[in-house]
C-alpha positions, 0 to 999 in steps of 0.5 A: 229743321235739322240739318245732318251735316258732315260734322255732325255724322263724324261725331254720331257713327251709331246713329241708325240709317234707313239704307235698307228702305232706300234699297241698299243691301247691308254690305253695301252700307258697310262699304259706304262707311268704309269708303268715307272714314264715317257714317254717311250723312242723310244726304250722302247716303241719299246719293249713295242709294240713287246711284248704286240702284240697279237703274243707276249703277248698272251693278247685275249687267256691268260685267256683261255689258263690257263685253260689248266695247271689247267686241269692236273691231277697228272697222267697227270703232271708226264710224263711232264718236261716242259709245257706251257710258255716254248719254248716247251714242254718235255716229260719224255718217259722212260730210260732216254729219254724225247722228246720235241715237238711244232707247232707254226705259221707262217701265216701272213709272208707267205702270204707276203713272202711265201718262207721266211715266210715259210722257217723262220717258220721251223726255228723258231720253230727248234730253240725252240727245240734246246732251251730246249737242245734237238737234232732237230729230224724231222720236219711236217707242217700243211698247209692250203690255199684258193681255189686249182685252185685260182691264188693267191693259185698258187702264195702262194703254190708253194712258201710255199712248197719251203721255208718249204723244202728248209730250212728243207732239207738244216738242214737235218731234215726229214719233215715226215708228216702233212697236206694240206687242200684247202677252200676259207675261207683261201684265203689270208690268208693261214695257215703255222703251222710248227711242230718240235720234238727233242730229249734229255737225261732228265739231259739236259733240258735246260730253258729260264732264266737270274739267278745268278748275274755276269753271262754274257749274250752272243749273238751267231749266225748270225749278226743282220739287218733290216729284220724282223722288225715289221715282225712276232710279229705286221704282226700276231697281225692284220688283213689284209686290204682290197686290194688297187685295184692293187692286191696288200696288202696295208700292207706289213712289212718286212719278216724274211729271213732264212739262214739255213745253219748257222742254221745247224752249230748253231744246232751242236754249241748248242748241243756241248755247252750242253754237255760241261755244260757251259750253265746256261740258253738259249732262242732263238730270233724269233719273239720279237728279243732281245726285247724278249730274254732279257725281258723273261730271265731277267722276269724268272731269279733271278735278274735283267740285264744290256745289251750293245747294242753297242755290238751287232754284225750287219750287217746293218749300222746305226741301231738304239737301236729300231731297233736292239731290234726289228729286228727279224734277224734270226738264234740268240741266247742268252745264260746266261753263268758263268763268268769262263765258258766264255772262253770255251764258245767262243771257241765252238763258235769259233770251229763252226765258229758263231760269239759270242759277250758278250752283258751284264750281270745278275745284283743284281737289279730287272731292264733290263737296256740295253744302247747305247754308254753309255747312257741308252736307256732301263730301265724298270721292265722286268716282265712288258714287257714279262710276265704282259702285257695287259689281255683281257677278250674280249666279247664272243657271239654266232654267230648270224648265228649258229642256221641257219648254223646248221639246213642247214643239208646236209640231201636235197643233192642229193646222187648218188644211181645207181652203175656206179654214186656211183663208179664215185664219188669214183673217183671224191672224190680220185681226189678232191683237199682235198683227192688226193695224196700229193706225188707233196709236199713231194717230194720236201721234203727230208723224210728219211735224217739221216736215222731215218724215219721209217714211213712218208707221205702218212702214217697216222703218222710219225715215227721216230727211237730215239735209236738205240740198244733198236730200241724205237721210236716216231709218231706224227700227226696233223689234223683239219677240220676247217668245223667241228669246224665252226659247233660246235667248242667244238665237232670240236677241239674234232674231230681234237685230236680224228683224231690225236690221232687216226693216232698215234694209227694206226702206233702201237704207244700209244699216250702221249701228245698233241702241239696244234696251235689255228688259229682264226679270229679277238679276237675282234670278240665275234663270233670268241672268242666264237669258241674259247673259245668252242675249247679251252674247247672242247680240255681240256675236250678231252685230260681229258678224253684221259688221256693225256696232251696239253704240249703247242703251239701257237695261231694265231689270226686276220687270216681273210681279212677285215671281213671275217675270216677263218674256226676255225682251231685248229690244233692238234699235238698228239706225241706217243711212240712205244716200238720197231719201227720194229713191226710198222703197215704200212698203205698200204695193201697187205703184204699177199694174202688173208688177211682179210679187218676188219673196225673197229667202228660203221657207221652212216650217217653223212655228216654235214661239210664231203668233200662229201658235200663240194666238191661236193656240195659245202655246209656247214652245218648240225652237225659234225660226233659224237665224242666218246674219250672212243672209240678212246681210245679203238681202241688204246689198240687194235690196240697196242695189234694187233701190239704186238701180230703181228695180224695187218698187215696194218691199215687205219684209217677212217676220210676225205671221209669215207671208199671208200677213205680210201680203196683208198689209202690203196690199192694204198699204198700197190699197191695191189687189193681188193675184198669189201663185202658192208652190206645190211642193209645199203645203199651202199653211206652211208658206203663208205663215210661217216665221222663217226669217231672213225673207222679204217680198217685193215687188218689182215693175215688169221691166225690171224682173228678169235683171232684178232676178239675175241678180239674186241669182248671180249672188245666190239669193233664193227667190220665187215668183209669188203673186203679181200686183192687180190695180182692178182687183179688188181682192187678195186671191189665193191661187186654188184656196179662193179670194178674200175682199180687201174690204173684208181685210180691212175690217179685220186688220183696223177693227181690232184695237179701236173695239179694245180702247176707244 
């Protein structure tokens, strides 16, 4: 076997190379040779591609994506310990504790692949956690695919929801929460977006960088193959083609393949090396390989780094130096350890029994020289591979369509107006594929392992106990309605983090920070950059105004087949922080007999991009429900100070569907009844569904009503009276429409996807 070395490529400028097969643009490649005086060799040129993919290098969104650290105030930089450009963000909550938190995708692999892709994607983003030197905690996922009854939905689903809770429960990580949202724009090209929280004392953060030389550069975890090569960082930095005629993808690249058991055992190896402080700085290898573990933390240290290659433990015969720095082998890390600490690093490594194998050193230069069998295949400034890559400032345009999409209003659909019509699309509306229970999912998920999990899935938010004594705790949600951000990008990411924030609210929990991921079609698109960009500043301008910072995340690009891209989708992570879990708002109703039904908020008619309009019409356009953020900052004062002074028994909040769905699900929740007084100054469809946001309804005991009402009040919190809790009742009743059996609800809600998948 040839070995393309340095010496060789210095001595051979003309030989052609494949860059453009490896996703490279021509000027990219002039920039490459410009930058190393020479042609790259096979294996430079390998790192090169990896990590200037648009996965890697972030070359679309970068110049946006900066926006965000310019953003923050002071207030907002002072909770944060680590934001963007770090494997996670961490936030500082008190008492010495920080968590740290991220969602990230794995979109393209899990159409390819749907159980590895999704499976590697929850382990992706739990070695991101466990980087920071944080304890994994729980894990959600936010998921999204074409039409509920499509065939290749029920290829793809099936397959995802097995792989998420295949390696999540084999880690032992509760998954408590997340989304599912059916739309044909995603058909083909499904969103996998995997969310994991950690814990960690503030004096155990950890970063990713190579510093002080003479430190050795230590690979641990399993052994290094050909799975993955190609996958992740060059399958996410391209679109799709059209498909061959046989049903089949005329791309098909290699797809990660977990092991979540080694994964578990790395965890505990991880924290064990943590504790010992024998750890100078650390970086997992997820997408890039060692392409990217050696770049980034040789780029963010101190000097340079020369790796032996030939060290490398594998677990394929004949790799190449390209190959072994592309592979995207699973359950991998890379860790910068004191010469003195080397031993006692081995030796946890030997207790857990992971292999671990010393592949370099930090060096006084400025260069990552990595070589094969001594003969150097890599030699390049590592700042130019991981963190100077290509910047693009790609054309922004309005699609030509908006003007058109926007005045389509849903104001012409016909709306049911007799009783019997409006209490049939109650239960229509339950059964939908977007609304109906998602208990067929997360049963296939273990929600309460380690016994942490206070609240989960059909909760509004997870939440999870972090100490024991003092009972603190955290919630998390992620939500996007990719119609509203298709009507008005701004308004819609706005929407996306006014819902997650409102979720958190509704637990009992005060929002602190926000992990976003952006998934958008082809960047080169000027339509699909101008949503972005909108959705980009709709967020900035959102958490500015909500007080709270976006601490990082991910951005997908080229989520589309051929031309066709899929709805804006910028999912929104909101974590929050709750003094005592014991006095959490739970979600269903019917703690006590009686109990008052309160909505909080105003209702308009708003229907643009609602389910209503989509499920039953299936129609998209018109203007997105209005977005108040001073609102929903209210509603959590309230709602914190409903929870503290135990005058909230249960909370809802009001988004997808409007009220009928959301007294739907509290009711069935609760497995209680209730009574519904309807408003006659407005018309029975308008207030049970539409999507006005900035709404929660909860219900509060007898005896706190008119406190709990003051309140509102005195801070100028509309509310209403709309319903009262009935034990005995064994029905949902409308008040001049009629009664539907909680029997017939239930059927309707948890039929839905066990008839689509089972």
């Amino acid at each position: 076997m040839t070995i393309d070395t340095v010496k060789h490529a210095e001595t051979t400028p003309d030989q052609e190379q494949p860059f453009r097969e490896l996703g490279l643009k021509d000027d990219e490649y002039a920039r490459i040779r410009e930058i190393l005086g020479r042609r790259p060799t096979d294996a430079e040129l390998a790192m090169y591609s990896i990590m200037w993919s648009e996965h890697c290098s972030y070359k679309s969104s970068k110049v946006f994506l900066r926006k965000f650290d310019e953003s923050l105030t002071d207030e907002m930089r002072s909770k944060m310990l680590a934001g963007i450009g770090e494997n996670a963000g961490v936030v500082d909550i008190g008492d010495g504790w920080a968590i740290t938190f991220k969602v990230e995708s794995h979109n393209h692999p899990s159409y390819v692949e749907p159980y590895q892709g999704a499976a590697t994607g929850v382990g992706g983003i739990v070695r991101d956690i466990i980087a920071m030197g944080a304890r994994p905690l729980a894990v959600m996922d936010s998921l999204r695919f074409g039409k509920a009854d499509a065939p290749d939905t029920r290829r793809v689903l099936p397959g995802v929801v097995a792989g998420v809770g295949g390696y999540g429960n084999c880690l032992g990580l509760p998954n408590i929460g997340g989304e599912v949202v059916f739309d044909e724009s995603y058909a083909g090209n499904p969103l996998v977006n995997a969310l994991c929280v950690g814990v960690l004392r503030t004096e155990d953060l950890h970063l990713a960088h190579a510093s002080g030389a003479g430190n050795k550069i230590i690979l641990f975890g399993a052994r290094t193959g050909l799975d993955g090569i190609g996958g992740v960082s060059v399958l996410a930095s391209d679109t799709f083609a059209g498909d061959d005629g046989g049903g089949k993808r005329k791309k098909l690249p290699a797809v990660q393949v977990g092991d979540p058991f080694t994964e578990k055992v790395l965890i505990e190896c991880c924290l064990e090396l943590f504790q010992e402080g024998i750890v100078v700085g650390i970086q997992d290898l997820g997408g890039a390989g060692l392409s990217c573990a050696t770049s980034e933390l040789a780029s963010a240290g101190d000097g340079g780094m020369h790796v032996y290659l030939e060290r490398v433990p594998l677990r394929a015969t004949g790799m190449t130096p390209a190959e072994i720095l592309s592979s995207e082998s699973q359950e991998r890390m890379c860790a910068v350890v004191a010469p003195e600490n080397v031993d006692a690093f081995m030796a946890v490594c030997g207790k857990w029994d992971v292999i671990a194998s010393e592949i370099g050193e930090v060096t006084e230069g400025e260069r990552l020289v990595i070589t094969w069998n001594d003969e150097v295949v890599v030699d390049v400034p590592p700042r130019t591979v991981a963190h100077e890559g290509p910047v693009y400032n790609r054309p922004i345009e309005r699609p030509a369509d908006q003007d058109a999409l926007v005045a389509n209003g849903p104001e012409s659909l016909a709306r049911p107006t007799e009783p019997a019509d409006v209490l049939k699309t109650v239960l229509t509306m339950a059964a939908s594929p977007n609304l109906s229970s998602r208990r067929w999912v997360t049963q296939q998920y273990d929600r309460y392992v380690r016994g942490g999990t206070v609240l989960a899935q059909p909760s509004d938010a997870g939440m999870i106990r972090i100490d024991e004594e003092t009972n603190r705790g955290i919630a998390l949600a992620t939500d996007c309605n990719g119609r509203f951000t298709k009507l008005d990008p701004y308004a819609g990411a706005q929407l996306a983090l006014a819902e997650a924030y409102r979720n958190v609210s509704v637990s009992g929990a005060t929002p602190i920070a926000v992990s976003d991921c952006l998934n958008f079609g082809s960047p080169e698109d000027p339509a699909v950059m101008w949503q972005f960009e909108r959705a980009i500043q709709g967020i900035i301008d959102g958490c500015r105004e909500l007080g709270i910072p976006v601490t990082g995340g991910n951005v997908s690009f080229y989520n589309q087949t051929g031309s066709t891209a899929i709805l804006p989708t910028p999912v929104i992570g909101v974590l929050g922080v709750i003094d005592d879990v014991r006095r959490r708002i739970p979600t269903g109703i019917g703690a006590e007999a009686g109990e008052t039904l309160l909505l909080l908020g105003d209702t308009r008619d708003e229907f643009g991009g609602s389910e209503w309009a989509h499920h039953v019409h299936g129609h998209l356009g018109g203007v997105p429900p209005k977005v108040d953020l001073a609102r929903e900052r209210l509603l959590g004062e309230v709602l914190l100070a409903g929870s503290r002074d135990g005058m909230v028994s249960a909370a809802h909040d009001l988004s997808d569907g409007g009220l009928a769905q959301a007294l739907v699900e509290a009711c069935l929740i609760g497995e209680t009844g209730a009574r519904v007084f309807l408003d006659s100054e407005q018309d029975a469809f308008t207030q049970l569904f539409s999507e006005s946001a900035g709404r929660v309804l909860v219900a509060v005991p007898r005896s706190e009503e008119l406190r709990f009402t003051d309140m509102c009040t005195a801070r100028q919190l509309p509310w209403r009276k709309v319903g009262v809790v009935d034990p005995e009742s064994e029905s949902l009743e409308f008040q001049d429409l009629g009664q539907l059996p909680l029997g017939e609800l239930r059927a309707a809600w948890e039929g839905t996807l066990p008839a689509l998948f089972d």
